[in-house]
Structures are given as structure tokens and as C-alpha cells.
Backbone as a printed PyTorch tensor [residue, N CA C, xyz], in Angstrom:
tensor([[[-40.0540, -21.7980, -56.6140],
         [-39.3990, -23.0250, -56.1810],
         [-38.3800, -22.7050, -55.0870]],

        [[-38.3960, -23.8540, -54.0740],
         [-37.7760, -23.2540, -52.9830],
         [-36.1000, -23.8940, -52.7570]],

        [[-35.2060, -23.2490, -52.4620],
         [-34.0170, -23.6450, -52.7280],
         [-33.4250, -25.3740, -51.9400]],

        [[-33.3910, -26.2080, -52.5480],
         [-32.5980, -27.4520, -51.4040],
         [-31.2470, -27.1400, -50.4990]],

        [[-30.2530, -26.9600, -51.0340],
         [-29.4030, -26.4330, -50.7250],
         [-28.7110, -24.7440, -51.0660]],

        [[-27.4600, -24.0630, -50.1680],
         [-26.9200, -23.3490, -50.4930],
         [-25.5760, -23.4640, -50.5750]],

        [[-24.7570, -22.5260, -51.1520],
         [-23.5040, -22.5160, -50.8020],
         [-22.7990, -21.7890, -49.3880]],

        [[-21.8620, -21.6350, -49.0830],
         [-21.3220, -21.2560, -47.9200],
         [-21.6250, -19.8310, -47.6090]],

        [[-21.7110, -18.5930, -48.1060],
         [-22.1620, -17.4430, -48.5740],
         [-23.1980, -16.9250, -47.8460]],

        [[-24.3180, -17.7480, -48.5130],
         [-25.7900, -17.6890, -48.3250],
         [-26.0700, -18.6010, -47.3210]],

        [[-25.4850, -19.7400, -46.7710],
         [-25.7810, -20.2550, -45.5710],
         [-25.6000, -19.2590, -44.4350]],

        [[-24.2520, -18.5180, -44.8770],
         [-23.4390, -17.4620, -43.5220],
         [-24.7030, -16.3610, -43.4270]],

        [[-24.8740, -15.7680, -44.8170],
         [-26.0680, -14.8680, -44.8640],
         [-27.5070, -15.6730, -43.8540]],

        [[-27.7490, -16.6880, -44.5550],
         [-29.4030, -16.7700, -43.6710],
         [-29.0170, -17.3600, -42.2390]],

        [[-28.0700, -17.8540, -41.4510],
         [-27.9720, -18.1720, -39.7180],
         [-26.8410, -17.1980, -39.1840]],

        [[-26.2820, -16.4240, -40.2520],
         [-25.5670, -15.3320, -39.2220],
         [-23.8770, -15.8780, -38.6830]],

        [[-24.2410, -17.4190, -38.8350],
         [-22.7430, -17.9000, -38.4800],
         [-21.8410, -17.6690, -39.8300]],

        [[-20.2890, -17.4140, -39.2910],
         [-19.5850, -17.0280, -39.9690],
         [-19.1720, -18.7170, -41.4730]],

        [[-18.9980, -18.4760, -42.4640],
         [-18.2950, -19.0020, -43.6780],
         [-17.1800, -20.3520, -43.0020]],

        [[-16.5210, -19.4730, -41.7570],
         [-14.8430, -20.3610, -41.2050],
         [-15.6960, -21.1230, -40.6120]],

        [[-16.9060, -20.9280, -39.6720],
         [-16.9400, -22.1790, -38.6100],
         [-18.5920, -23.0370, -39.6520]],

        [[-18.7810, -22.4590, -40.4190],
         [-19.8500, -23.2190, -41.1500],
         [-18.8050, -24.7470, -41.9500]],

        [[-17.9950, -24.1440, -42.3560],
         [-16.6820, -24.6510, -43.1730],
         [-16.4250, -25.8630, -41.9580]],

        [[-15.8330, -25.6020, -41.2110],
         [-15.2700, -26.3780, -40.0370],
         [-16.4870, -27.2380, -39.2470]],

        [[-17.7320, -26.8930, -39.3760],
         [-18.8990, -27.8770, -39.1130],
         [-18.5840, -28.9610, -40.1020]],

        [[-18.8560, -28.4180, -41.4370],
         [-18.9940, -29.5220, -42.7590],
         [-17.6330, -30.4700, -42.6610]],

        [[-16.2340, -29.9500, -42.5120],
         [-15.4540, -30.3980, -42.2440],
         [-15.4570, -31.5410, -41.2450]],

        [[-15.8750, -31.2010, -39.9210],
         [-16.2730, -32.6070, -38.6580],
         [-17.4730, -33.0180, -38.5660]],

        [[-18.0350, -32.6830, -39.1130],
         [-19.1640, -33.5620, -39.8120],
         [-20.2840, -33.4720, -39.1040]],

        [[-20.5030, -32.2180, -38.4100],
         [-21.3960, -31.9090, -37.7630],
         [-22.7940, -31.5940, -38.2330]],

        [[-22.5530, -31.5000, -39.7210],
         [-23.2700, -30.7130, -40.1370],
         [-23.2440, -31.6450, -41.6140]],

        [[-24.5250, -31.8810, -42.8950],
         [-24.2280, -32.7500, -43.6260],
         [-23.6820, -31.4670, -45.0950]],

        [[-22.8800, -31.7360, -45.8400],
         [-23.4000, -31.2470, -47.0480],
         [-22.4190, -31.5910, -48.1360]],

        [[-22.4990, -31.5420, -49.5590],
         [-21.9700, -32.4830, -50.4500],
         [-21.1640, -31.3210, -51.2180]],

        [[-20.4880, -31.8180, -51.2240],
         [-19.4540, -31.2720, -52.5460],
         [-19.8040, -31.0080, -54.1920]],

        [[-19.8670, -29.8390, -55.1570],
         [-20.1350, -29.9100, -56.3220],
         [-19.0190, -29.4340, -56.9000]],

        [[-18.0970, -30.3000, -57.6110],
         [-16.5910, -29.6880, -58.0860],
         [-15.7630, -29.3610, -56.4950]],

        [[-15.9930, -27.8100, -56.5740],
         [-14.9580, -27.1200, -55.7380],
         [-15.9820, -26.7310, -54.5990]],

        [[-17.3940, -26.3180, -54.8070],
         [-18.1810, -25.9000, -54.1410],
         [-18.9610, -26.7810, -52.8850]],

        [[-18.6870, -25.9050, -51.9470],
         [-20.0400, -27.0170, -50.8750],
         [-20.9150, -26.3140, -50.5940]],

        [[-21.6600, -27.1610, -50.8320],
         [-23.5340, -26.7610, -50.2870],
         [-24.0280, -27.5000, -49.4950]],

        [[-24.6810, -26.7470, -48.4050],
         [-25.6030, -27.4600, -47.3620],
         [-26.8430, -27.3150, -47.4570]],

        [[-27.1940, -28.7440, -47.0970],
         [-28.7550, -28.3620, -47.3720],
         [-29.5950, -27.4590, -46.1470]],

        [[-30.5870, -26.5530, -46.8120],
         [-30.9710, -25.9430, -45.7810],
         [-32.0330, -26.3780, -44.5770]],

        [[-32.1790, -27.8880, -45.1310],
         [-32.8440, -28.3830, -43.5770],
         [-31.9400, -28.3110, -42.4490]],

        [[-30.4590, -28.7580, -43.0640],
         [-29.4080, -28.4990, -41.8550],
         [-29.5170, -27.1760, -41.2870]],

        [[-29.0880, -26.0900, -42.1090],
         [-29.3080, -24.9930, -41.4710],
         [-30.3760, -24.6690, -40.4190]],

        [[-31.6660, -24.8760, -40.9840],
         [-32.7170, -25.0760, -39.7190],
         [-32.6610, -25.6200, -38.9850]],

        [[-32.3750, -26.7480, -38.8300],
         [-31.9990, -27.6880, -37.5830],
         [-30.7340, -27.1900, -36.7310]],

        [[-29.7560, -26.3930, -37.6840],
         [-28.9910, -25.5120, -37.2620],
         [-28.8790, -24.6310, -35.8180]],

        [[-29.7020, -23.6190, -36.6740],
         [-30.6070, -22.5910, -35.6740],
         [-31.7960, -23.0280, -34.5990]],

        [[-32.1820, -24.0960, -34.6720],
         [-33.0210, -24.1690, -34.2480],
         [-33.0920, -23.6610, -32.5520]],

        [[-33.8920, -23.7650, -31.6770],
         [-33.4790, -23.7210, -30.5500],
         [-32.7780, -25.2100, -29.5490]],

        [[-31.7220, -24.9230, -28.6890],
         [-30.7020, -26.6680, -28.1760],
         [-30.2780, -27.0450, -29.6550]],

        [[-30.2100, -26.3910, -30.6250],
         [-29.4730, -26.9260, -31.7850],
         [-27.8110, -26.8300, -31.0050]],

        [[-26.8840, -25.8110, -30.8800],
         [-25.8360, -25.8510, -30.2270],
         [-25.5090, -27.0080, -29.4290]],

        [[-26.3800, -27.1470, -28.4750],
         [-26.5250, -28.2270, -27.3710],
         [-26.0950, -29.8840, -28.3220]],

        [[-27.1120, -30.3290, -29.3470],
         [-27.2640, -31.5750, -30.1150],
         [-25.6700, -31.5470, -30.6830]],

        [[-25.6480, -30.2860, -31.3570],
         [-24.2730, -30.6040, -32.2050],
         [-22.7470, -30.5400, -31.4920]],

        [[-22.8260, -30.2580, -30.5770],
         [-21.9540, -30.4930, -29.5390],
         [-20.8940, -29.0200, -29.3720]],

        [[-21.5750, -28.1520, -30.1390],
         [-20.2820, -27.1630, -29.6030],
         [-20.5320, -26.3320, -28.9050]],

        [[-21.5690, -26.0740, -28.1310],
         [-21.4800, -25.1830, -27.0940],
         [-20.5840, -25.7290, -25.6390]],

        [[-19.9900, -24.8370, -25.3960],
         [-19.2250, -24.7170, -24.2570],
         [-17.6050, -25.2420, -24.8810]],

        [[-17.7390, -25.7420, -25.5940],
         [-16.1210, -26.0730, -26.9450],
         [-15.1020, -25.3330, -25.9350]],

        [[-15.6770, -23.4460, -26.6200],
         [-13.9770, -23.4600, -26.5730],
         [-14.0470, -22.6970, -24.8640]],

        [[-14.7570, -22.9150, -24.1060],
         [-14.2480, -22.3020, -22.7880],
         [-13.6570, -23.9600, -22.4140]],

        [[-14.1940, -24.8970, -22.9250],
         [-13.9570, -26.0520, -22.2410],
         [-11.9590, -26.4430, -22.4850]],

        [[-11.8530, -25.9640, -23.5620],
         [-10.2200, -25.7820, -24.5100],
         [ -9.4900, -24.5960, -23.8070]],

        [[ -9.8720, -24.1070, -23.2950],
         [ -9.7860, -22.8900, -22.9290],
         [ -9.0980, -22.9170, -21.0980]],

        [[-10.3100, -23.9470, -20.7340],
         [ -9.6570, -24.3900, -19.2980],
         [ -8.6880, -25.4980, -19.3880]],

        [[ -8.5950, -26.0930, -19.8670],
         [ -7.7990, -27.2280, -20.0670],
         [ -6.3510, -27.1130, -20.2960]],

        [[ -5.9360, -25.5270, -21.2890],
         [ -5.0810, -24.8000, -21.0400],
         [ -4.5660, -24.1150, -20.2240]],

        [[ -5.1890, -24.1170, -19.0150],
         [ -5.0390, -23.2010, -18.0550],
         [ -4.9780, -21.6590, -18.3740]],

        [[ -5.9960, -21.2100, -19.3360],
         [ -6.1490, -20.1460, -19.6200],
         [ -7.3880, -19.5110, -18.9440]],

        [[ -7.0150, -17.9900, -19.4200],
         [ -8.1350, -16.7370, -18.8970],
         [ -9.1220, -17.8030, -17.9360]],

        [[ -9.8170, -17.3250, -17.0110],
         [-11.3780, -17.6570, -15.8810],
         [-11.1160, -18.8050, -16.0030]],

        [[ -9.9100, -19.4130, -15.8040],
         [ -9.9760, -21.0530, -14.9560],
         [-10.2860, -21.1090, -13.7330]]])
């Protein structure tokens, strides 16, 4: 039987992205996943859709933080 969801852990384990910014997806809602008690789990269609390829692109955070980054007038403005 194949798993619906995971917890934060095993999401970080199967796409490689770190626990903090998986956390901070679920948080802005980039990303769907439900609360059990204390625990969150995402389902792993998200994750695939995740990774997918232009997944970055759809969910809006590529280019984020150079874009935060210039706006500060920081580093390669």
C-alpha cells in the first residue's frame, strides 16, 4: 500500500528540500497539507507536483530571494 501523505522528515528525505522551507511552503500556503495533533503531513501528490519540472516557476518562488535581495540594495544589484 502506497503512502497518501508524509510527515516533514520524509517529505525533506524524498525532494531533497530542507524541513524550514517545506515548513514555510505549508505555512503560505503554497503547498497543501493538514495538520494531525502537532504533526503536518503533506500529501505526496504535492510533493510531485513539487518537483516536478516549472514546479518552482507555478509556486512562485523562484527568483524570491535575489528579487528581496535587490530591493535591499544588496550584493549584484
Amino acid at each position: 500500500m502506497t503512502k497518501l501523505a508524509v510527515g516533514l522528515q520524509e517529505a525533506q528525505e524524498m525532494t531533497g528540500i530542507s524541513h524550514f522551507t517545506l515548513r514555510r511552503m505549508v505555512r503560505l500556503r503554497k503547498i497543501k497539507a493538514a495538520r494531525v495533533g502537532r504533526r503536518i503531513l503533506i500529501p505526496v501528490s504535492e510533493l510531485e507536483n513539487l518537483v516536478k519540472p516549472g514546479a518552482a516557476h507555478e509556486t512562485g518562488e523562484k527568483g524570491k530571494r535575489r528579487a528581496a535581495t535587490l530591493a535591499r540594495g544588496g550584493k549584484n544589484a
